[in-house]
C-alpha positions as CSV (number, residue, x, y, z in Angstrom):
1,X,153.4,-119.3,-48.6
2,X,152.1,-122.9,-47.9
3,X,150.5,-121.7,-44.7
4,X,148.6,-118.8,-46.7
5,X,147.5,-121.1,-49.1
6,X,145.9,-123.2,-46.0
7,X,144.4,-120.5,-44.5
8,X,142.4,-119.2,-47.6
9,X,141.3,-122.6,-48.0
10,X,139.7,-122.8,-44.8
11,X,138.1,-119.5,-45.4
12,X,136.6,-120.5,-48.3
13,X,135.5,-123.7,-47.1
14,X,134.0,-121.9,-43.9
15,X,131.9,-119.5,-46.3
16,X,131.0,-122.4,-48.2
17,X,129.2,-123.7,-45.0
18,X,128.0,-120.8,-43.5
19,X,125.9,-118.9,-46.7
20,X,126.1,-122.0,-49.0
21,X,127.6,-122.4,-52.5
22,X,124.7,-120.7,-54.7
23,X,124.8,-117.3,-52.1
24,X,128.1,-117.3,-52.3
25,X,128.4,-117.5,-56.4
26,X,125.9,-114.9,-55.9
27,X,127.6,-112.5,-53.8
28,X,131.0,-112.9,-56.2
29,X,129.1,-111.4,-58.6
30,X,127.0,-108.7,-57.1
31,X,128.3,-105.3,-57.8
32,X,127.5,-101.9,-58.2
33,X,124.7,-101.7,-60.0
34,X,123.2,-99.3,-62.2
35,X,119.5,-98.3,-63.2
36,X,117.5,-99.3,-65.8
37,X,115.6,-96.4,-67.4
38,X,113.5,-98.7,-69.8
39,X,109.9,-98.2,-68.0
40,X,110.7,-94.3,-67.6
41,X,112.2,-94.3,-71.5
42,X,108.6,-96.4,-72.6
43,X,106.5,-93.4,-70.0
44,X,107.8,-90.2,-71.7
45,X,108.3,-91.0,-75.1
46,X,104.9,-90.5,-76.0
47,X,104.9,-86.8,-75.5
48,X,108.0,-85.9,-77.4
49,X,107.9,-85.0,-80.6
50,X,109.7,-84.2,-83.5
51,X,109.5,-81.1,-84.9
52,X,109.7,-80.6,-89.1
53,X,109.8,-77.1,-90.5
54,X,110.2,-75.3,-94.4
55,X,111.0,-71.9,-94.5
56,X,112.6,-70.0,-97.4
57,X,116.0,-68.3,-97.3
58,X,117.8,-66.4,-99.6
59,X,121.5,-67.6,-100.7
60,X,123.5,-70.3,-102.0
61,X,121.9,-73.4,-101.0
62,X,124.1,-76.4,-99.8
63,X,124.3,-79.6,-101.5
64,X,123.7,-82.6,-100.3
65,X,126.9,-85.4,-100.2
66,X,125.3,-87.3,-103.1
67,X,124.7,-83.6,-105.4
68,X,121.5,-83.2,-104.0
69,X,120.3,-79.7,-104.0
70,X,119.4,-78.6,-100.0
71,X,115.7,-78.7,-99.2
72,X,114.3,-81.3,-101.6
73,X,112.7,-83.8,-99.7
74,X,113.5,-85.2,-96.0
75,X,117.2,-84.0,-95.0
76,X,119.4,-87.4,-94.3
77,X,121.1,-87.6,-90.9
78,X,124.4,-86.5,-93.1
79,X,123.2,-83.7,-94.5
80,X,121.7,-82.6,-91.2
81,X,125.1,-83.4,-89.3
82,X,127.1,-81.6,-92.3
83,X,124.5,-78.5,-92.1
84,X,125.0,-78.3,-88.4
85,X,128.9,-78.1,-88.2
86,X,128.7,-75.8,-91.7
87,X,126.2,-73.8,-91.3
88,X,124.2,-72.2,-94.4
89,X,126.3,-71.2,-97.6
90,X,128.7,-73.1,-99.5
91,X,126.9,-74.4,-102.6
92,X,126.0,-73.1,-105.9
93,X,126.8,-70.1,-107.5
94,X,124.1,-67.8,-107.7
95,X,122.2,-66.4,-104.4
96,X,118.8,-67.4,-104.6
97,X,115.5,-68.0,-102.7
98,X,114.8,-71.6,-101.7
99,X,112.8,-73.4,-99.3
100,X,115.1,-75.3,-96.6
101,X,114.2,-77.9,-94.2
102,X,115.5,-78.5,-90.4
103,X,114.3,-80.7,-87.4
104,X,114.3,-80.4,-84.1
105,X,112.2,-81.8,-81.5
106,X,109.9,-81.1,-78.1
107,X,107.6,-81.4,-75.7
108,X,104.0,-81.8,-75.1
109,X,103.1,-79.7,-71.9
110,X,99.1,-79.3,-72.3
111,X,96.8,-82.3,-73.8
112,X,95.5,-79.6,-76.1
113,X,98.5,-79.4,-77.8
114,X,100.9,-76.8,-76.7
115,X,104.3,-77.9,-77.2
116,X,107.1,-76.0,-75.6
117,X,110.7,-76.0,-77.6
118,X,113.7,-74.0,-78.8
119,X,112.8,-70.9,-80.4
120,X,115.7,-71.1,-83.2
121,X,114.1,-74.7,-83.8
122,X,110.9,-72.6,-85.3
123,X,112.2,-69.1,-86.3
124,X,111.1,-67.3,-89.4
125,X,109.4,-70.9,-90.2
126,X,106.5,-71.0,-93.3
127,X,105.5,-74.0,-92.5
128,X,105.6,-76.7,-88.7
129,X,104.9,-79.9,-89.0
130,X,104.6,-82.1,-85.7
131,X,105.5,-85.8,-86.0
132,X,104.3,-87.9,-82.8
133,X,105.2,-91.1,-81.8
134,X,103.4,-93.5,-84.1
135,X,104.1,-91.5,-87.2
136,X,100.8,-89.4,-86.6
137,X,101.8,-85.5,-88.5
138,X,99.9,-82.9,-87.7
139,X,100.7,-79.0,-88.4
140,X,101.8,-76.8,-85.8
141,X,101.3,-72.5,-85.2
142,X,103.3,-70.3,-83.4
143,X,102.0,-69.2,-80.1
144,X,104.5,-67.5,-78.7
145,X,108.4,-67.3,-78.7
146,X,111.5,-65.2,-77.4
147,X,114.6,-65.0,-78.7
148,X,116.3,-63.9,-75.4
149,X,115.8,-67.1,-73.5
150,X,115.7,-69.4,-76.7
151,X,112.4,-70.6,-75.9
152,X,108.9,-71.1,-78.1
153,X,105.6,-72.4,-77.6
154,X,103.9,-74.3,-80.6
155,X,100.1,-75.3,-80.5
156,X,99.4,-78.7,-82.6
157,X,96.6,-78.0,-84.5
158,X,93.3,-80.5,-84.8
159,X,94.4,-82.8,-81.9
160,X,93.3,-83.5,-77.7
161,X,93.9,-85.1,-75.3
162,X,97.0,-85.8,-75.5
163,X,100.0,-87.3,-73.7
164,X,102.4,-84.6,-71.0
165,X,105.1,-84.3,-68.9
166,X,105.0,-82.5,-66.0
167,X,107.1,-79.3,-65.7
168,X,109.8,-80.3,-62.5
169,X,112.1,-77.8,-60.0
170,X,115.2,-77.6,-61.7
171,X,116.4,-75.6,-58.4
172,X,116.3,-79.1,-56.5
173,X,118.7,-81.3,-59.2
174,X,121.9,-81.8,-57.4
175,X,125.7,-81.6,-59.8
176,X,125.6,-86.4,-60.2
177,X,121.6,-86.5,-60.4
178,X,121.1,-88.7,-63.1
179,X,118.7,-87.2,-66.2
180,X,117.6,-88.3,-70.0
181,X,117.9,-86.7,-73.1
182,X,115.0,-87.6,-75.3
183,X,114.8,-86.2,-78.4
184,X,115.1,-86.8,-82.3
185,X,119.2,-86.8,-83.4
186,X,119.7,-85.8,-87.0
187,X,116.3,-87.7,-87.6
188,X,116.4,-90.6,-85.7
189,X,113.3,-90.5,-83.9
190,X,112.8,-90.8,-80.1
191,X,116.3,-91.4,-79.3
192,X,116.8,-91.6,-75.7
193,X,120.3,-90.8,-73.7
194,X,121.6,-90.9,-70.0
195,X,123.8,-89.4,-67.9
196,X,124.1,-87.1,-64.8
197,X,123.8,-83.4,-64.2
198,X,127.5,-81.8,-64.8
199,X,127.0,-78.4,-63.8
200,X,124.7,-76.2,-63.1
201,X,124.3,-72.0,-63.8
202,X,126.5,-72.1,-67.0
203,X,127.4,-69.1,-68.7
204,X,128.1,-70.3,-71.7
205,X,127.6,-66.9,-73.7
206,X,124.6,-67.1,-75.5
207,X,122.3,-64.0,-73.6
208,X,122.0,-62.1,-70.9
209,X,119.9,-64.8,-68.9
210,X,122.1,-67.7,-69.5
211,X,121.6,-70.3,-66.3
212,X,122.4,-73.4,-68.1
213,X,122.1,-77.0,-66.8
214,X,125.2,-78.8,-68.1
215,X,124.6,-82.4,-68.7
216,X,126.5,-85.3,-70.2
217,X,124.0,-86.9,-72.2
218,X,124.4,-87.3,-75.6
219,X,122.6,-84.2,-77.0
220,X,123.5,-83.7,-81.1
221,X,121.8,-81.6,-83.5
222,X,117.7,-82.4,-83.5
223,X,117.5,-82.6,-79.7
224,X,117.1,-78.9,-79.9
225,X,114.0,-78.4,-77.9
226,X,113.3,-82.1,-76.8
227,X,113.4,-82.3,-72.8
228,X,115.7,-83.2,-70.2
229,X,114.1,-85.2,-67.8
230,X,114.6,-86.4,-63.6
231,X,113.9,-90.4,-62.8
232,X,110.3,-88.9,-61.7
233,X,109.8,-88.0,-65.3
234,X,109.5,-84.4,-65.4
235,X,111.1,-82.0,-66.9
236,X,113.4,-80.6,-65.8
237,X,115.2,-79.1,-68.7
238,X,114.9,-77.5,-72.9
239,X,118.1,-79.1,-74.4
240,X,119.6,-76.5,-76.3
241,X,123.3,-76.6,-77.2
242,X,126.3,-78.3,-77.0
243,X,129.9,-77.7,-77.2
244,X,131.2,-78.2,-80.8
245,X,134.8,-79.1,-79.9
246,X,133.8,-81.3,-77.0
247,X,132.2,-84.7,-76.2
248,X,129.6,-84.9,-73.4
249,X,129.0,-81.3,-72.6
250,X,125.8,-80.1,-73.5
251,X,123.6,-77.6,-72.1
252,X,119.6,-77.2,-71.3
253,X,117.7,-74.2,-70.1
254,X,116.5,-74.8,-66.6
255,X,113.0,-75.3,-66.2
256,X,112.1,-73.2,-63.7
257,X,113.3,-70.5,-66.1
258,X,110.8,-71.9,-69.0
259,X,108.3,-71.7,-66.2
260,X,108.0,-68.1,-66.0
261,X,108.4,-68.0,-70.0
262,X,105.5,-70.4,-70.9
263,X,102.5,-68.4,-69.2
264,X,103.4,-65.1,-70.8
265,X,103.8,-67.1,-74.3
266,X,100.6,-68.6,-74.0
267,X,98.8,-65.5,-72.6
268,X,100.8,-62.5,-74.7
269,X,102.6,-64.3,-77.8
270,X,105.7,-62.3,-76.2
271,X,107.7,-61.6,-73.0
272,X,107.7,-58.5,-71.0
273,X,110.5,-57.9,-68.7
274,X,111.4,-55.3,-66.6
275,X,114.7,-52.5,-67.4
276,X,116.7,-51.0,-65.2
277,X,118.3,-48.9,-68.0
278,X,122.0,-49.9,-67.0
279,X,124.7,-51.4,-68.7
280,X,127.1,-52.8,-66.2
281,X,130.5,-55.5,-65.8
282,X,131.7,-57.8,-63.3
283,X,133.7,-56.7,-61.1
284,X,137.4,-58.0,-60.5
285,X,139.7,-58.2,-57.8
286,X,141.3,-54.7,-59.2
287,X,138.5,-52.9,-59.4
288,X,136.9,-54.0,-56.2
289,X,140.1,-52.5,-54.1
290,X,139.5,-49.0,-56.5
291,X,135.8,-49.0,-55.4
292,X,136.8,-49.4,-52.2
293,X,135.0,-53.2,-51.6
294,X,136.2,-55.6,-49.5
295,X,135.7,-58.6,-51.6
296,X,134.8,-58.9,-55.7
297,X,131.0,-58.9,-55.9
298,X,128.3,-57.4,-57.1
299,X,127.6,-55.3,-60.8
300,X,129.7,-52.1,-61.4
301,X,128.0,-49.6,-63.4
302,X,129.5,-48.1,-66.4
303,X,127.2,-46.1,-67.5
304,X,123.7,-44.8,-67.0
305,X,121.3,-44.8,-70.0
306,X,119.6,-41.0,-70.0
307,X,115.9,-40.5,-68.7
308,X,116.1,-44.6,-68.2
309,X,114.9,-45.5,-64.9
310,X,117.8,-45.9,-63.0
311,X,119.3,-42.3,-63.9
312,X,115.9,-41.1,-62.5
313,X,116.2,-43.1,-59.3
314,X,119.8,-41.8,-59.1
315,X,122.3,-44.4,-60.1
316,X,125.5,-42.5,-61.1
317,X,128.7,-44.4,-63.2
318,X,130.9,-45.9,-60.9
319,X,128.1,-47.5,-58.2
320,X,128.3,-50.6,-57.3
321,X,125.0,-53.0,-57.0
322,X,125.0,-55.0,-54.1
323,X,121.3,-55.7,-53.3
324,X,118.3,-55.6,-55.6
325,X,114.5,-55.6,-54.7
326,X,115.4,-57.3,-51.7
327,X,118.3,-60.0,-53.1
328,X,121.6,-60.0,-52.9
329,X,123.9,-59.2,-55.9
330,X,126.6,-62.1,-55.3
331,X,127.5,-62.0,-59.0
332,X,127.0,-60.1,-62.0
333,X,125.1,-61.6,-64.0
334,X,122.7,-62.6,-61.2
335,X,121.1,-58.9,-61.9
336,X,119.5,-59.0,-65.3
337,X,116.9,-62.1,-64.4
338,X,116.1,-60.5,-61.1
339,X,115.3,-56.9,-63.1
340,X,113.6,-59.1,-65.6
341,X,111.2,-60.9,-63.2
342,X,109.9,-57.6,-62.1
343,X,106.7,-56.3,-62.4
344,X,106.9,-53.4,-64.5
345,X,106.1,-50.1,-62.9
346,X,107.0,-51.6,-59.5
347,X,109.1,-49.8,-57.6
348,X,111.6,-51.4,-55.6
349,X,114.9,-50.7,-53.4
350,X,118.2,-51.0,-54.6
351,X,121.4,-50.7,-52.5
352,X,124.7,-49.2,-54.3
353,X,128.3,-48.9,-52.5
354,X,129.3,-45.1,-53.4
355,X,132.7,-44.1,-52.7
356,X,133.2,-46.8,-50.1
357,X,129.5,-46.7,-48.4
358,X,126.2,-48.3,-49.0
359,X,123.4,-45.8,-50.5
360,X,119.8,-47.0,-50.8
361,X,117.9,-45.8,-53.3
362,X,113.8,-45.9,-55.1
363,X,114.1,-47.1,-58.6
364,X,110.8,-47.5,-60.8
365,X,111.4,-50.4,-63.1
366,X,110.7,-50.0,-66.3
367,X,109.6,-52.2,-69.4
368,X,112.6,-53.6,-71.8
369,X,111.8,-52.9,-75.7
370,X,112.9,-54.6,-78.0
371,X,116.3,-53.2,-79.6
372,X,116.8,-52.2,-75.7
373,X,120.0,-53.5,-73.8
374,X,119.3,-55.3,-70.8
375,X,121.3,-53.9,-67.8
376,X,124.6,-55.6,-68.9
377,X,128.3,-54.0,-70.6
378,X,129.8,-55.8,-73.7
379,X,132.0,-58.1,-72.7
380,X,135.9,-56.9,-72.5
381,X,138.5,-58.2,-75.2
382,X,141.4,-58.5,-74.8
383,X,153.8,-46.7,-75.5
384,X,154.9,-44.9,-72.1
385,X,155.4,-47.6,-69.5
386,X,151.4,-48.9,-69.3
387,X,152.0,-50.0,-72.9
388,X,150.0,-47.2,-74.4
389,X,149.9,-44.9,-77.1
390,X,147.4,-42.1,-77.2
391,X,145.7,-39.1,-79.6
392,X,143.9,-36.3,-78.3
393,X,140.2,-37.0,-79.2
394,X,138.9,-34.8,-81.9
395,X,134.9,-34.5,-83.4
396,X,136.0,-36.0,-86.1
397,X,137.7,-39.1,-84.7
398,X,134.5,-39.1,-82.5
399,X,132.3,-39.4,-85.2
400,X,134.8,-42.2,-86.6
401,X,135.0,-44.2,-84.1
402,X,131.2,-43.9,-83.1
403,X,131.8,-42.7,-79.0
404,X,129.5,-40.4,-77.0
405,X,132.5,-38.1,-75.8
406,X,133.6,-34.9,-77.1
407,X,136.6,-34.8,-74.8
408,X,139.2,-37.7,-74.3
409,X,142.2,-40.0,-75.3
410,X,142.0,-41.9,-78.1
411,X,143.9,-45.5,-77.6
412,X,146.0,-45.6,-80.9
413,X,148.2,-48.7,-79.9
414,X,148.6,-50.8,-76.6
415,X,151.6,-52.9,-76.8
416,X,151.5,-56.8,-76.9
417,X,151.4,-58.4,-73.5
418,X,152.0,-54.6,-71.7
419,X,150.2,-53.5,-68.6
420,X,147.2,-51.5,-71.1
421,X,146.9,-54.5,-73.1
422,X,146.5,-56.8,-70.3
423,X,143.7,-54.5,-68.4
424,X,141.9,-55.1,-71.5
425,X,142.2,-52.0,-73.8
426,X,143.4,-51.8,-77.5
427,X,143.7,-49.5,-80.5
428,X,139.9,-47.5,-80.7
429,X,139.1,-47.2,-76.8
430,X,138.5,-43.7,-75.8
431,X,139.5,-42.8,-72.1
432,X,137.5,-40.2,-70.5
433,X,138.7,-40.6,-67.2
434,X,141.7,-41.7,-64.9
435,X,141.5,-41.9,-61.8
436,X,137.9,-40.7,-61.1
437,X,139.4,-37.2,-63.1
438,X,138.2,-36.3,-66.6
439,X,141.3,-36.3,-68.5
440,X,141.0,-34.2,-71.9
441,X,145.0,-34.0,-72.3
442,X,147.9,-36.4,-72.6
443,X,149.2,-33.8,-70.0
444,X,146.2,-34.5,-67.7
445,X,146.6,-38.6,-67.7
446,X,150.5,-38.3,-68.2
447,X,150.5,-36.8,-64.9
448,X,148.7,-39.4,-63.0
449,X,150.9,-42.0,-65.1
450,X,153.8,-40.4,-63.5
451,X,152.2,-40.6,-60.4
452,X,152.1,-44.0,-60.1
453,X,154.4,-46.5,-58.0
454,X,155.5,-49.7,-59.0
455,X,152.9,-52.1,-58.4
456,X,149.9,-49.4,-58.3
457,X,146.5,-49.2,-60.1
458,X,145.3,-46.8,-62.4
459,X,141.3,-46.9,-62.8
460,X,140.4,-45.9,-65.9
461,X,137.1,-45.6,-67.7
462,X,136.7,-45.9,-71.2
463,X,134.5,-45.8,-74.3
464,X,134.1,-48.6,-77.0
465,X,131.7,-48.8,-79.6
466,X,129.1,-46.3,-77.7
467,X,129.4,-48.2,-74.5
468,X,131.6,-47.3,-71.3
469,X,133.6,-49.8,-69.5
470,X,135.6,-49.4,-66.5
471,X,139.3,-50.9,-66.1
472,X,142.5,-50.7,-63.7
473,X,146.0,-50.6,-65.5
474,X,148.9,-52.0,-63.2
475,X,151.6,-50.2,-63.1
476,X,154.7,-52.7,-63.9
477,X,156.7,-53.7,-60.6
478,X,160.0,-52.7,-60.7
């Protein structure tokens, strides 16, 4: 011990000869060391704004934690925080019309005054008012907005020349890039947070071109709308959401996707996308071995909306979409943005695996309406030995239960935790086929259950709530 004690002194002492005593205190306590984002905070405040808007609703308006009626004067940071978590309802006794304010925030993009933000910060608004720094208001009109994306563009009125951000490439942020969230949290005004890049193409539910940037800054309610933003200081992100029963998760819509959004806002007031006229599922592990597929990928068609364009390009139930317009299908829901971004009335090649081979075929894209589905199946939900307990299908239980078939199986029980169950069908389903067969009988599908060996998959396609859905039930092993 004494002889280690000597020789750290004489280390010491060497270092203190070699580099000197103020280097070395120096060194000690050097360390990692992380950026300051005060200059880039003080550069991109000035073009984020908070957003204020009235409209009127019909209901029971909430009251405030002191008794205060909902929507008279500025909502405090409680009331916003309480409304966020609550959601409208809970006061009062009568329904009623009422004017209710909400906040939000976003981003100047155009020194005339075109601000791009969420479009359920502004929906069904009477009145915007834009806040900028320096407590300048000034009111606000709708130029533009979708609901699919989440995105809006407002236009401040009577004002020029005034401060942007750039629009970045959200493609190039890498999963640890650091970003800020700068916005206006229940209120508080220009708020700026840090943190990294989580994640990136999200799905986190919310439409059929969800591609969400997850982040760990702080986002709360009122950053709705306000930008994400790369050490360059551009955007590079909309925050939009977060996860209610999480900390450090929320999500922003890339900007590369508000990109192609913004000009047809500006120009149109509206998007137009292009339709396949498709509505199509993931395809599993299971259902990749039925279709013959030697790996999960692609879209599997369930069914084929009549006169649409893909049943006039030849698309038939059961195909499998592996390459679109040039692009390959890697995942499902890769395949409503790439139909989207297509010119409508272009016509473009798409290649299918049919009964185990690859089929190209001419489709004519067409233009999505509003009401129209966009090329995607619901989601799934979750007593002979598959667990299942089936009713022949009459006209009247189709006109019940709201299904396109006039022949089928009627699913009037699948048993807890069973193989039917666990493949994703319950009481309601209609199955019109098994096994690539129509089956109009519980003879026809008993058959091909008693067909089955231990282990074995059954493909089944089914109806729920007008749309069609395809499935394998797994035979229990033995």
């Amino acid at each position: 011990m004494q002889k280690r004690a000597v020789t750290l002194a004489l280390c010491w002492a060497l270092a203190l000869v070699l580099i000197g005593p103020p280097r070395l205190a120096q060194a000690a306590e050097a360390g990692p060391q992380l950026p300051s984002f005060a200059d880039l905070a003080e550069r991109v405040s000035p073009a984020v704004v908070n957003i204020r808007i009235v409209k009127t609703v019909t209901g029971r308006p909430l009251m405030g934690l002191f008794g205060r009626e909902r929507g008279q004067g500025h909502p405090s940071p409680e009331e916003l925080f309480e409304r966020f978590f609550r959601g409208p309802g809970g006061g009062g006794d009568q329904p009623r019309e009422f004017k209710e304010r909400s906040l939000g925030s976003g981003v100047i993009i155009d020194p005339e005054g075109y601000v791009l933000t969420n479009n359920h910060v502004i929906d069904d608004a009477d009145e915007i008012v834009v806040r900028l720094k320096g407590e300048k208001e000034l009111p606000a009109k709708i130029i533009g907005r979708d609901a699919k994306t989440d995105l809006a563009l407002i236009k401040i009125d009577g004002e020029k020349n005034l401060p942007v951000l750039p629009l970045g490439d959200s493609d190039k942020l890498r999963v640890g890039d650091w970003v800020l969230a700068v916005g206006n949290p229940f209120g508080l005004e220009h708020t700026v947070t840090a943190g990294i890049i989580s994640a990136k193409g999200r799905d986190i539910g919310a439409g059929p071109y969800d591609d969400f940037l997850q982040t760990d800054a702080s986002i709360n309610p009122g950053n709705s709308g306000g930008p994400l933003i790369d050490l360059g200081g551009a955007v590079v992100g909309v925050n939009t959401a977060i996860a209610a029963q999480g900390q450090g998760i929320g999500f922003a819509i890339p900007v590369n996707l508000a990109k192609k959004i913004v000009g047809q806002l500006r120009e149109k007031g509206r998007v137009v996308r292009g339709y396949l006229g498709v509505y199509f599922q993931p395809v599993t592990p299971e259902l990749a071995q039925q279709f013959g597929l030697k790996k999960p990928g692609g879209a599997l068609v369930a069914e084929v909306i009549a006169d649409g364009p893909a049943a006039e390009g030849g698309v038939k139930p059961g195909d499998v979409i592996v390459r679109f317009n040039g692009r390959e299908v890697n995942d499902w829901h890769e395949l409503p943005a790439m139909v989207a971004d297509t010119p409508v009335g272009q016509e473009v090649e798409m290649t299918v695996m049919r009964g185990g081979d690859e089929k190209d075929l001419e489709i004519t894209v067409g233009e999505l309406k509003d009401g129209e589905a966009q090329a995607q199946a619901p989601q799934r939900q979750s007593e002979d030995k598959l667990g299942l307990s089936l009713q022949e299908l009459t006209p009247d239980l189709a006109q019940q239960l709201g299904v396109g078939a006039s022949k089928g199986l009627v699913v009037t029980g699948a048993r807890e935790g069973g193989p039917a169950a666990e493949a994703g069908l319950r009481k309601g389903d209609v199955i019109v086929e098994a096994d690539r067969k129509a089956v109009e009988t519980l003879k026809d599908f008993q058959g091909l259950v008693d067909g089955l060996k231990p282990g074995d998959g059954l493909l089944v396609l089914y109806q729920r709530e007008g749309r069609s859905l395809y499935t394998v039930i797994k035979a229990p092993k033995e």
